[in-house]
C-alpha positions as CSV (number, residue, x, y, z in Angstrom):
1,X,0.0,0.0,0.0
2,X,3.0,2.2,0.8
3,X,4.6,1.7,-1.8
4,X,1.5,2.1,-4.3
5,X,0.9,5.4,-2.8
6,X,4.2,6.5,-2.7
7,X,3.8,5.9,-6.5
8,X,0.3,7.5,-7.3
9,X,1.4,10.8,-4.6
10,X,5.0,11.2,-5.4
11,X,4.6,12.2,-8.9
12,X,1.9,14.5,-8.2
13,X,3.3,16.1,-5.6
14,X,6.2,17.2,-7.7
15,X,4.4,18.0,-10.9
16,X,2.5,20.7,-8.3
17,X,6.0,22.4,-7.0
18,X,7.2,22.3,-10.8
19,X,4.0,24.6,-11.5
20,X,4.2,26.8,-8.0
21,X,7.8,27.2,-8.7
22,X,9.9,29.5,-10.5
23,X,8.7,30.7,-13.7
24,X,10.7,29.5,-16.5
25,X,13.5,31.0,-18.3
26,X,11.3,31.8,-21.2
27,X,8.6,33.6,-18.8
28,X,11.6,35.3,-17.1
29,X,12.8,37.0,-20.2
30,X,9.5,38.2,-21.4
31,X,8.8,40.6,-18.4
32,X,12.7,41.6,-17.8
33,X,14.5,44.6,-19.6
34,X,14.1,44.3,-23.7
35,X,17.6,43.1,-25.2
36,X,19.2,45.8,-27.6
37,X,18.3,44.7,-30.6
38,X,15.1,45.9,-29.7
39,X,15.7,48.7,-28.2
40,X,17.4,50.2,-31.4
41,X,14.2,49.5,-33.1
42,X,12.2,51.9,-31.1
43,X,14.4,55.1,-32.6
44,X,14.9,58.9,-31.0
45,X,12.3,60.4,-29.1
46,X,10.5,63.8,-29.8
47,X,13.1,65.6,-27.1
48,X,16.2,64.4,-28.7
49,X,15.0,65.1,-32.3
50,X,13.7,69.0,-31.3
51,X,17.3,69.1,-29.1
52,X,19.3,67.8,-32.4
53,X,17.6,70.4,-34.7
54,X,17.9,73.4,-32.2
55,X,21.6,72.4,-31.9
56,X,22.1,72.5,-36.3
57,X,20.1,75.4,-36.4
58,X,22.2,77.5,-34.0
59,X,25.0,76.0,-35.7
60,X,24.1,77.0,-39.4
61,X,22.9,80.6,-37.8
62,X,26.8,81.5,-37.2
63,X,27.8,79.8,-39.8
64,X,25.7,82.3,-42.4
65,X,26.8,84.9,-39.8
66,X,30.1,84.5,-40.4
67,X,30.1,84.3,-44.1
68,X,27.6,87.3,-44.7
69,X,29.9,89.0,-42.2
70,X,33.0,88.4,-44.4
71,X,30.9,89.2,-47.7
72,X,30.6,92.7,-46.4
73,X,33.5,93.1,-45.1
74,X,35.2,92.5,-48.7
75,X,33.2,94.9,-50.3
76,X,34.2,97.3,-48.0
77,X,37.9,96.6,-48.5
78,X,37.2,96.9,-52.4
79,X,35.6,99.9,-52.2
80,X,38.2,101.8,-50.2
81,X,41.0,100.7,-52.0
82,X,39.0,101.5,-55.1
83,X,38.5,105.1,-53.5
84,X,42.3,104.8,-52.9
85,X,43.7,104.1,-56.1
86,X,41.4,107.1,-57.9
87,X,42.9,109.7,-55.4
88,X,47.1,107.7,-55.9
89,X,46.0,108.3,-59.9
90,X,44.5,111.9,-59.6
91,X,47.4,112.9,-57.4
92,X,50.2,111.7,-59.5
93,X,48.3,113.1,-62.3
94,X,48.4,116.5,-60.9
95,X,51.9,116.3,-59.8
96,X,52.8,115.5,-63.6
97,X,51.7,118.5,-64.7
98,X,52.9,120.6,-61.9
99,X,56.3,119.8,-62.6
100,X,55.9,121.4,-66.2
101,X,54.0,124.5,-65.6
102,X,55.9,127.4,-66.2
103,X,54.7,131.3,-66.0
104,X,56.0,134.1,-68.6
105,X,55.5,137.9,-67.6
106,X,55.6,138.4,-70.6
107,X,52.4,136.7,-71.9
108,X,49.8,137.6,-69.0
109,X,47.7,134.5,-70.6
110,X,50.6,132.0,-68.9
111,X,49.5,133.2,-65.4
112,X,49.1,131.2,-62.9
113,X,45.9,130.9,-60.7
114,X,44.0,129.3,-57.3
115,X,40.8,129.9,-55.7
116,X,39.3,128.1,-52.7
117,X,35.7,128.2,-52.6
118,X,33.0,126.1,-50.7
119,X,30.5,123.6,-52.1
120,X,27.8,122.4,-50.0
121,X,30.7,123.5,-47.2
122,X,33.6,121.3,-48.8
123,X,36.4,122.9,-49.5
124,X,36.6,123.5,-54.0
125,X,39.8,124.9,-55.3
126,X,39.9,125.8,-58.9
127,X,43.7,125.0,-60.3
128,X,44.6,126.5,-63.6
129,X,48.1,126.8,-65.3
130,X,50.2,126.7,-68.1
131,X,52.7,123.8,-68.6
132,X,54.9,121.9,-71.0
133,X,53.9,118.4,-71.6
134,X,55.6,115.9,-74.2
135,X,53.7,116.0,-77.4
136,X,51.2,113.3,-78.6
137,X,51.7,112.7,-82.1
138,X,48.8,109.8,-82.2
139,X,45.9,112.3,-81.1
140,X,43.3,113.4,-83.6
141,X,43.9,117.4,-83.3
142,X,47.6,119.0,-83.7
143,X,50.0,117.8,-81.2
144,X,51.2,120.8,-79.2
145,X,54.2,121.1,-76.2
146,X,52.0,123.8,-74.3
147,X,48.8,123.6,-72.7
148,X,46.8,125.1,-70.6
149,X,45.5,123.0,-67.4
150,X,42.5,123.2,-65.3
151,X,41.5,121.3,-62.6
152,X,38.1,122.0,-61.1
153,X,35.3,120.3,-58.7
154,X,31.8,119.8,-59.6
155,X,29.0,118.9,-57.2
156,X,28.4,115.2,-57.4
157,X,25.0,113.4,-59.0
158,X,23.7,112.7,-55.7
159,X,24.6,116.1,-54.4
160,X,26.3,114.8,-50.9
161,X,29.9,114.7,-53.0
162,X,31.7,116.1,-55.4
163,X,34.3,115.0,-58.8
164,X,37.2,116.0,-59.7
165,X,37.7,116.8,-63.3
166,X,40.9,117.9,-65.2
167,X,40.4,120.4,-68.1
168,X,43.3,120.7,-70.9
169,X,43.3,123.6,-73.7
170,X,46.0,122.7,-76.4
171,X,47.6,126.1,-78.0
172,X,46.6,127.9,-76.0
173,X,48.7,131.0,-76.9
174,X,47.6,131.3,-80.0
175,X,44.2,131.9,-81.2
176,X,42.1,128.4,-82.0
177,X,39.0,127.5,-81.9
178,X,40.2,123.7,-80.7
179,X,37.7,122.5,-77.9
180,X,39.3,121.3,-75.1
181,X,39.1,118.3,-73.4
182,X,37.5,117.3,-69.8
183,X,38.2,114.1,-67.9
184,X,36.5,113.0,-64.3
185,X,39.9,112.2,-62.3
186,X,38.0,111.2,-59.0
187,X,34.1,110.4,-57.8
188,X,33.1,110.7,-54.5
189,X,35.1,113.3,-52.5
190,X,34.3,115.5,-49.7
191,X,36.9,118.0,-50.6
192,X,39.7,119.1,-52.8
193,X,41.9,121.9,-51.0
194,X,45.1,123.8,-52.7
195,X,47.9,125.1,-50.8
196,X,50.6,127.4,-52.5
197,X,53.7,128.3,-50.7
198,X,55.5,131.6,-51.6
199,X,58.8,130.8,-49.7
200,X,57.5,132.1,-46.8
201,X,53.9,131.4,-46.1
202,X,51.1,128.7,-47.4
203,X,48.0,130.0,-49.1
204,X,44.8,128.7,-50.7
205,X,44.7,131.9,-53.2
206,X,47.2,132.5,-56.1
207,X,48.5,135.3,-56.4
208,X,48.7,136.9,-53.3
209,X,48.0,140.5,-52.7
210,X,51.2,141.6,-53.4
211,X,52.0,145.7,-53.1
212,X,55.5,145.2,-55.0
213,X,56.8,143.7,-57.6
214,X,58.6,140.2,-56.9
215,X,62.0,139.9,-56.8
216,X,65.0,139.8,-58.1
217,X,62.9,141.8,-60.8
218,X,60.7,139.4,-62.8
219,X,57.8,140.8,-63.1
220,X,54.7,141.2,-61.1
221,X,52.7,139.1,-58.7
222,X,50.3,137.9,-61.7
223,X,53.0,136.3,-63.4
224,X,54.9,134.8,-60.9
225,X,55.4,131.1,-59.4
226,X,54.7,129.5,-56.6
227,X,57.6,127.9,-55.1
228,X,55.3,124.3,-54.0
229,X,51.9,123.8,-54.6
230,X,50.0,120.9,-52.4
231,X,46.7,119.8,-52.6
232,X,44.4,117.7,-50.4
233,X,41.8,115.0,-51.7
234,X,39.4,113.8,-48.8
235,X,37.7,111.0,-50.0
236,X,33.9,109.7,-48.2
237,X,35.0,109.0,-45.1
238,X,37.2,111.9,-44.2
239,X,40.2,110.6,-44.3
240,X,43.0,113.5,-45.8
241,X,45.3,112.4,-48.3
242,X,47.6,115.6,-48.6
243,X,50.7,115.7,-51.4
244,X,53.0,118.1,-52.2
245,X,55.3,119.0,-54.9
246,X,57.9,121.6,-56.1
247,X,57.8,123.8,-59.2
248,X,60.9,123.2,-61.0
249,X,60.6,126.5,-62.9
250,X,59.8,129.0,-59.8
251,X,62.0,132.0,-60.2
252,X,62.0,131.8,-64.3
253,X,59.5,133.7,-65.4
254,X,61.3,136.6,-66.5
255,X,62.9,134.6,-68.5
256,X,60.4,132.0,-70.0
257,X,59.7,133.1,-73.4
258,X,56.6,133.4,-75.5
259,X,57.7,130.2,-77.2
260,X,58.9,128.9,-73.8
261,X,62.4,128.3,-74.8
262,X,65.1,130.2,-72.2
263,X,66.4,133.5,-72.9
264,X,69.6,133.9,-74.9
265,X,68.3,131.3,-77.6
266,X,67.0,132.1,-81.1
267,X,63.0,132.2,-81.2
């Protein structure tokens, strides 16, 4: 009897703790953490996606910054040093001529002539003189070794600057009806100031007042020569760009001729 009931109990009795027992391993891993292959699957969540674009967008914002930055920044740099290299041309244009004007008291036409006046309140010198200049055998109307320069301001097209233009008469000491010829030297300026210097003293006005005649006896004041001329350009933002020159012929106008060869030689 034992032994039967052992047999019919036993089993049963174990089959019951295998059921109360432990879950199995597959139960176990069903209601623990998800491996990672399954956790990849689920992707970002809203958060991280919104905290990903803020981060690019801030990112990109100074990155455009910083090109649109350097973008102006060039065009800056080309337009002063485009503003620069019209003044360097203008003023080794007029110091070209400057070094061949001459003055004969003889021929009152030769004088030479300044006048400061204001435009809009920016300083406007007029510059006219007579020079030698090397003859241009390929232009259209006579070539000619004297001319008569002017250089003169004009109130800009937008009426906040003004040009610079350069003016040349050819023969001028002789009677022509020959046009003469205008060129635009500089754009943009907020002034354009002569200086002459008598030896002594700088002045925006040529000639002086003077009383006497000049010495050592060449003439009067009208027909005489500064010994340096300078002139200031101030381009748009103010900045001064002041140059100065000497004139070679100072002190020869008694003897400059009509044909402006030196006294002494055959005319």
């Amino acid at each position: 009897m034992n032994t039967g009931f052992a047999r019919r109990g036993g089993p049963a009795l174990w089959s019951r703790k295998m059921v109360g027992g432990p879950a199995p391993r597959s139960r176990r891993l069903v209601g623990g953490p998800a491996p990672p292959s399954m956790k990849a699957s689920e992707g970002f969540t809203l958060v991280e996606i919104l905290l990903a674009l803020g981060i690019l967008a801030t990112i990109l914002a100074i990155l455009l910054s910083a090109f649109t930055g350097a973008g102006r920044g060039l065009d800056i740099l080309k337009e002063r040093s485009g503003a620069f290299r019209q003044i360097r041309i203008s003023a080794d244009r007029i110091g070209t001529d400057l070094a061949g004007s001459f003055s004969s008291t003889s021929v009152t036409t030769t004088a030479f002539t300044c006048r400061l006046d204001q435009f809009s309140g920016k300083p406007a010198s007029t510059l006219i003189f007579t020079a030698f200049v090397l003859p241009d055998p390929s232009a259209a109307r006579p070539s000619t070794d004297i001319v008569k320069i002017k250089y003169y301001p004009k109130v800009g097209a937008d009426g906040k600057y003004i040009d610079l233009y350069r003016e040349q008469s050819d023969l001028p000491l002789i009677d022509n009806k020959m046009a003469t010829s205008e060129s635009r030297l500089a754009t943009g300026l907020m002034g354009f100031r002569v200086e002459t210097f008598d030896g002594k003293n700088w002045t925006t006005d040529w000639p002086p007042n003077w009383t006497t005649d000049w010495p050592p006896g060449g003439g009067t004041g009208t027909g005489r020569l500064p010994t340096k001329v300078a002139f200031v350009l101030t381009d748009a933002r103010g900045q001064e760009y002041r140059r100065s020159f000497p004139i070679p012929l100072a002190g020869g106008e008694a003897s400059t001729l009509f044909s402006g060869k030196r006294e002494g030689r055959s005319r």
